[in-house]
C-alpha positions as CSV (number, residue, x, y, z in Angstrom):
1,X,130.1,127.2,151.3
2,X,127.4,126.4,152.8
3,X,127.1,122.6,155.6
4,X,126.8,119.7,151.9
5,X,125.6,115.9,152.9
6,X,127.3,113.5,150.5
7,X,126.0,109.7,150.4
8,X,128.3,107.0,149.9
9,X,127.9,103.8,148.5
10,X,130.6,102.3,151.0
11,X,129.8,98.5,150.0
12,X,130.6,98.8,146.1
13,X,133.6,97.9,144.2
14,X,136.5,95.9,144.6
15,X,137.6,97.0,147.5
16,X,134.8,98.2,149.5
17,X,135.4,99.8,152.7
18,X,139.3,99.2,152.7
19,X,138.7,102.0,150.1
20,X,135.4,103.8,151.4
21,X,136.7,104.5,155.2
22,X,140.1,105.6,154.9
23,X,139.1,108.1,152.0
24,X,136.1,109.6,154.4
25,X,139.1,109.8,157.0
26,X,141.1,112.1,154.8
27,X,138.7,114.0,152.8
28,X,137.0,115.0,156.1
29,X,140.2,116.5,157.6
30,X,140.2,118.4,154.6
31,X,136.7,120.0,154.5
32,X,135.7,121.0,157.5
33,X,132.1,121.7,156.1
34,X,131.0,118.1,154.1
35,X,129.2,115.6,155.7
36,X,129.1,111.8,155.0
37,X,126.5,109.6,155.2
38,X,128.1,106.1,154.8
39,X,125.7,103.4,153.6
40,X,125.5,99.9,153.6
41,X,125.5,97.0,156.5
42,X,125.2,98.8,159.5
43,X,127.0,96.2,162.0
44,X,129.8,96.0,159.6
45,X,130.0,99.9,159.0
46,X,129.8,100.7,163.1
47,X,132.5,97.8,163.4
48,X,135.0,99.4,160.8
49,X,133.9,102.8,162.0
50,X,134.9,101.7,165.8
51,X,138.1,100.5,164.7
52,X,139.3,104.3,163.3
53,X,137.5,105.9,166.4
54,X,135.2,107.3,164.2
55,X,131.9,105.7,165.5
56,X,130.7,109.0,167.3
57,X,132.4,111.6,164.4
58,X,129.5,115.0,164.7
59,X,130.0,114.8,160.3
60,X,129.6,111.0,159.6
61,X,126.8,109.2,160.0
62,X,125.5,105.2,158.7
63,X,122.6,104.9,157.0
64,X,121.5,100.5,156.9
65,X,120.9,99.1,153.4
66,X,121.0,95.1,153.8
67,X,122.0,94.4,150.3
68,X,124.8,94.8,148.1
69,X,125.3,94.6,144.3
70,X,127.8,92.7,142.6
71,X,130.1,93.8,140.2
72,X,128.6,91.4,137.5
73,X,125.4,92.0,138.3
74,X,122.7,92.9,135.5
75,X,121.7,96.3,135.7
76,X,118.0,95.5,135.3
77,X,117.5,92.5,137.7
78,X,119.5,95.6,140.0
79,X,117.3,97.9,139.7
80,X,114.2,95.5,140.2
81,X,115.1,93.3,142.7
82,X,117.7,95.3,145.2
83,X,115.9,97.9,146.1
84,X,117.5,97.7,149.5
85,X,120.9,97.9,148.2
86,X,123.4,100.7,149.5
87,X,123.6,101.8,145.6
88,X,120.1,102.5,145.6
89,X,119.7,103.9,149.5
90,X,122.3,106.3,148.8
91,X,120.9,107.2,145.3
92,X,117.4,107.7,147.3
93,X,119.7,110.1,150.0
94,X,120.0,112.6,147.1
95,X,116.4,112.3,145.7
96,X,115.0,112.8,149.3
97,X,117.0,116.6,149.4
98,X,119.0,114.4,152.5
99,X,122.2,114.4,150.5
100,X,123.7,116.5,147.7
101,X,126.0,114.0,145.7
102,X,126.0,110.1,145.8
103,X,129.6,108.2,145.2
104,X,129.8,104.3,144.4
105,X,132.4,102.2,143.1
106,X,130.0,99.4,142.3
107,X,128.5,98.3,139.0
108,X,128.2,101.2,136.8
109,X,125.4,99.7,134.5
110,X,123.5,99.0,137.9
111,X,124.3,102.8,139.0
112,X,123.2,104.2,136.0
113,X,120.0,102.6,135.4
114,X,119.3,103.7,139.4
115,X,120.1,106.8,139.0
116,X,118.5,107.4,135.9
117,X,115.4,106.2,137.2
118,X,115.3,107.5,140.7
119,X,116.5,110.9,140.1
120,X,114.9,111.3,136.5
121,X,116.5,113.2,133.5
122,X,116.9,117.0,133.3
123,X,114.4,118.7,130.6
124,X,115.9,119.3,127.2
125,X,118.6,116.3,128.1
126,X,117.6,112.9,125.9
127,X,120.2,110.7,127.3
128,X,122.7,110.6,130.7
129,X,126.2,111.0,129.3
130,X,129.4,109.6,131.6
131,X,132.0,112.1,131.2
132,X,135.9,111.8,132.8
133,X,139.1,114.1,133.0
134,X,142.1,112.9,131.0
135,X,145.5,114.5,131.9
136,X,146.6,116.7,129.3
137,X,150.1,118.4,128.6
138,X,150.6,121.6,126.5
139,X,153.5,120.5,124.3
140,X,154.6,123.4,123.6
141,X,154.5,125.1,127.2
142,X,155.1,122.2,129.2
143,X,151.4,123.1,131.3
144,X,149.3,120.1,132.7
145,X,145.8,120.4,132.9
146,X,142.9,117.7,131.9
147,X,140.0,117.4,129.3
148,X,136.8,116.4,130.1
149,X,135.8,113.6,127.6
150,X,132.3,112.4,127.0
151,X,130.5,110.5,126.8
152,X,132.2,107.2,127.9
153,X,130.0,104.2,128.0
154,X,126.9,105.4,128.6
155,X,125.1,105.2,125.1
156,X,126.3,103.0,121.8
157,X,124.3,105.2,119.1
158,X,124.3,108.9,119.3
159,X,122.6,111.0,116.8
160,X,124.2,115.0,116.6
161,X,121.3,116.4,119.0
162,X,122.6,113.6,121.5
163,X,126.4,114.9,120.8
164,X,125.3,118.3,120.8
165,X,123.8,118.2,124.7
166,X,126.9,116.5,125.2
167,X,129.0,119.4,124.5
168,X,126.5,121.5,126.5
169,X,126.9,119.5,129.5
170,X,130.8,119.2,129.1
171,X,131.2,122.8,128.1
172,X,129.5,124.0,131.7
173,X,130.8,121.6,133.9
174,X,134.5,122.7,132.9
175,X,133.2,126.3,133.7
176,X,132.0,125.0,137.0
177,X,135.1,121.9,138.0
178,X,138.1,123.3,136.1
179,X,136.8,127.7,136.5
180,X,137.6,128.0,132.6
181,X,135.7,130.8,131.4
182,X,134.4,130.1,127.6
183,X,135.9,126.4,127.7
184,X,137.0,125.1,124.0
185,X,135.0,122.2,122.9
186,X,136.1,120.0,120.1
187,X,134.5,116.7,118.1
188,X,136.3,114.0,118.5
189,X,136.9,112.5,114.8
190,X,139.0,110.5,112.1
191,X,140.1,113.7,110.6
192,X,140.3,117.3,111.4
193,X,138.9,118.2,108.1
194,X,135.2,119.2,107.8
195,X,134.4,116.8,105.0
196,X,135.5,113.7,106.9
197,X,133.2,111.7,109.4
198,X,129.6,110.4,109.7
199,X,126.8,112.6,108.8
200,X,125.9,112.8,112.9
201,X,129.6,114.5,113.7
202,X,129.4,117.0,110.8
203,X,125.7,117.6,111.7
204,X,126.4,118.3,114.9
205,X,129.8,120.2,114.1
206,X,127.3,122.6,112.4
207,X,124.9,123.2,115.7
208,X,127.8,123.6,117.7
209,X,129.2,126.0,115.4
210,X,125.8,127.8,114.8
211,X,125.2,128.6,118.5
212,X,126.0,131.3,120.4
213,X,127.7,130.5,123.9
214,X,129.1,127.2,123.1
215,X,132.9,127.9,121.9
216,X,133.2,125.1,119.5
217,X,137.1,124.9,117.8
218,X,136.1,122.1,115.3
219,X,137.2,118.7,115.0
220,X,140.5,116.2,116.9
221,X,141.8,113.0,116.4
222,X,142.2,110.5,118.8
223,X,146.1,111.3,119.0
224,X,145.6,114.7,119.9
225,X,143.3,113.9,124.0
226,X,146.6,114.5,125.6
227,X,147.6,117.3,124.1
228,X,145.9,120.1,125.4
229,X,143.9,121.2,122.1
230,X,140.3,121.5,123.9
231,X,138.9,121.6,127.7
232,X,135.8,119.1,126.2
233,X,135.8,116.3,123.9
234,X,132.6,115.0,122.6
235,X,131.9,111.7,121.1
236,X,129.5,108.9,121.8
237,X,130.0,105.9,124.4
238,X,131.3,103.1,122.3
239,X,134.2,105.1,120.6
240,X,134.7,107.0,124.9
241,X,134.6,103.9,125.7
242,X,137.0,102.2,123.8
243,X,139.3,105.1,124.1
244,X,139.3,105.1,128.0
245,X,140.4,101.1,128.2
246,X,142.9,101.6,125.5
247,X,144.7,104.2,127.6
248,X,144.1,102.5,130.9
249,X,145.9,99.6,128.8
250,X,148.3,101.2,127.3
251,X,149.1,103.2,130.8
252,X,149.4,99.1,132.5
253,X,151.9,98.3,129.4
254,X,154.1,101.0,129.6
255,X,154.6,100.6,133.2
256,X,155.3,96.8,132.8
257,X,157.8,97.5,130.1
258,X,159.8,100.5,131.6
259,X,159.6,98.2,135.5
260,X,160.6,95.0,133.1
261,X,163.4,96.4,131.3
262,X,165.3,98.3,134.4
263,X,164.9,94.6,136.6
264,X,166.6,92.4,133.5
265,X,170.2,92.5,134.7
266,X,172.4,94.0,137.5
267,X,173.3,97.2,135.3
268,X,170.1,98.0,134.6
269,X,168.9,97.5,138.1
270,X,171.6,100.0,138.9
271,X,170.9,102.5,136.2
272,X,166.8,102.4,137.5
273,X,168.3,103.6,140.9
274,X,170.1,106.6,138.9
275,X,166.9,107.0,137.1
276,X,164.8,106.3,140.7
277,X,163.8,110.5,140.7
278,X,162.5,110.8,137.3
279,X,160.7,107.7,137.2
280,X,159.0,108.7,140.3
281,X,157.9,112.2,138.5
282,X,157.1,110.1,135.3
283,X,154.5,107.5,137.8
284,X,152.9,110.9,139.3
285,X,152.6,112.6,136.1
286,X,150.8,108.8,134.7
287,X,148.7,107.8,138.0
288,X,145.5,108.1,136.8
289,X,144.0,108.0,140.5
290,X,144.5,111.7,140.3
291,X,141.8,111.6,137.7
292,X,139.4,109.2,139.2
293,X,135.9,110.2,139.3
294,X,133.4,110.0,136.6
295,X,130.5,112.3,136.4
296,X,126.8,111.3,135.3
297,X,125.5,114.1,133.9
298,X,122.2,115.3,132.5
299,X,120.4,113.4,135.6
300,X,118.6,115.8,138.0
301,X,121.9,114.9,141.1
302,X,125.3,114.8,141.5
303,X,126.2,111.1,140.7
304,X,129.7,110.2,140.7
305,X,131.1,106.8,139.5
306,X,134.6,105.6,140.9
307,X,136.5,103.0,139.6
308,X,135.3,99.7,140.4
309,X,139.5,99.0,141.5
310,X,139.9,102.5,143.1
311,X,142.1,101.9,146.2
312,X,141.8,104.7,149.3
313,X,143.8,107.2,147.6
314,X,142.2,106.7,143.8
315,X,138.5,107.5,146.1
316,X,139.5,110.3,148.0
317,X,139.5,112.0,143.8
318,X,136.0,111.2,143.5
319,X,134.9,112.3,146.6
320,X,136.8,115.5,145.8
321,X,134.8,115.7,142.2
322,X,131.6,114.9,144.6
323,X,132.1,117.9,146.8
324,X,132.9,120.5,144.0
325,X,129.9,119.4,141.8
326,X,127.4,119.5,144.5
327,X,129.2,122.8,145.9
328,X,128.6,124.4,142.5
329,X,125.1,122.5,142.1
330,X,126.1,121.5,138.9
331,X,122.6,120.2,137.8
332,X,121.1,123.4,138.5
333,X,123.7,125.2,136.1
334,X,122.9,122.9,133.2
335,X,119.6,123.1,133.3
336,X,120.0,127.0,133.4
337,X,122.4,126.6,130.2
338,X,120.3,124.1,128.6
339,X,117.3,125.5,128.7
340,X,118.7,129.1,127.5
341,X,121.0,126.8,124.5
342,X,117.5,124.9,123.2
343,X,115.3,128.6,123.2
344,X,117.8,129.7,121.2
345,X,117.7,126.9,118.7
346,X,114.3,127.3,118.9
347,X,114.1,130.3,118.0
348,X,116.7,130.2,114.8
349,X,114.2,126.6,114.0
């Protein structure tokens, strides 16, 4: 693999460079061939930098943007008035051919928008789509993998040719991420039967279905993400959306329940020591930092959104999704898939 530059947005999120630095530090032990470009307040980042003995490092450079934007910041004054900020300087890395992938924590509205407009769609794609790996278990092997769901907050109102470039774009990056050759890809639905669902879904069940190259296995229900039916799920951002939080939520109540109920009295406390080993399996199998790392796809780049909470260990994920997209120059393969997908529509049109 060829020497890869990615740019990071090292001032977003929550936690900003407690999170940034020490995932650089580990990520570039690991891959001797990446480059970083950190970005943001250059005193700050050399000071930081000096601290870990890393202000001379051959693979990690700074790059100074003097403004930052807030979590709660609206996407369009963003995009119009921070031009400056390390969002958008490290956005401008990958435009400029200095940089391959871009990684923030911050605002995702904010990084969108910027992205969207600095870097420009792909031809044939209508609308970016945010797409994220959900742990997966086969029930009846016991096998973990993950499903790449999408799109998850990126657009409210999705007609079937929007859904339909969805499952292009999620059907070749799990070729290019995961290495699964013919990937299954599934519409996510309130029934598995064809008559049930809006006209969009059942429209677009019937491209899918139509085209040659896509392997399209039909409809699932929200109760079957986890269960290893499909490598991509398709649906549009308000129901990704929704789904994401509600298992982010329901992830944070388990784990307050199961901590709650071995603390409530001295025999419990002594049967959660007992338990101590399985519980830790249970919290690895559960820590969605494995998973962290949202892609933006159908934007000509590798843009990668982390979670606006990700902590050192949660970022060193999305850096990880960062090097393998840009690696596999994702956007080149899906404009090569899209453009072959739409002749062939085309052509049946």
């Amino acid at each position: 693999m060829a020497d890869l530059s990615i740019a990071i947005d090292a001032m977003g999120g929550d936690n900003g460079l407690k999170a940034t630095v020490p995932a650089v530090i580990k990520v570039l032990k690991k891959h001797p061939d990446i480059n970083f470009i950190l970005v943001g307040q250059e005193k700050v980042l050399r000071r930081v930098l000096g601290k870990y003995k890393l202000d001379k490092h051959p693979r990690l450079s700074v790059q100074h943007a003097s403004e930052v934007v807030a979590m709660d910041e609206s996407p369009a004054l963003a995009l119009r008035n921070k031009k400056d900020s390390s969002m958008r300087v490290a956005i401008n890395l990958v435009k400029d051919g200095k940089a391959q992938a871009c990684v923030s924590a911050g605002n995702t509205g904010a990084l969108m928008a910027t992205a969207r407009f600095v870097l420009k769609m792909l031809p044939g794609i209508d609308r970016p789509a945010i797409v994220y790996a959900m742990p997966t278990v086969d029930q009846t092997t016991g096998e973990r993998g993950s499903v790449n769901m999408l799109d998850l907050g990126a657009n409210v109102g999705c007609t079937s040719e929007h859904l339909f470039q969805f499952a292009v774009m999620g059907s070749v990056l799990s070729e290019a991420r995961q290495n699964i050759k013919n990937p299954k890809v599934a519409l996510l639905n309130i029934g598995e039967e064809d008559i049930k669902g809006p006209d969009s879904i059942k429209h677009a069940a019937k491209m899918l279905a139509d085209t040659d190259g896509i392997n399209y296995t039909g409809f699932v229900e929200g109760n079957d993400i986890f269960k290893a039916k499909a490598d991509v799920i398709v649906c549009d951002g308000f129901i990704g959306n929704v789904a994401l939080k509600s298992v982010e939520g329901l992830a944070s109540f388990i784990n307050y329940n199961i901590k709650s109920a071995f603390k409530s009295n001295l025999l419990t406390k002594l049967c959660g020591i007992l338990a101590f080993p399985v519980l830790l399996k249970i919290k690895k199998n559960l820590d969605m930092r494995r998973f962290n790392g949202a892609s933006f796809l159908g934007i000509k780049g590798v843009v990668i959104k982390s979670h606006g909470g990700a902590d050192s260990e949660a970022f060193v994920s999305a850096l990880e999704v960062a090097v393998v997209e840009a690696s596999k120059d994702l956007p080149g393969r899906l404009h090569n898939k899209v453009e072959s997908l739409m002749g062939q529509l085309d052509a049946e049109g």
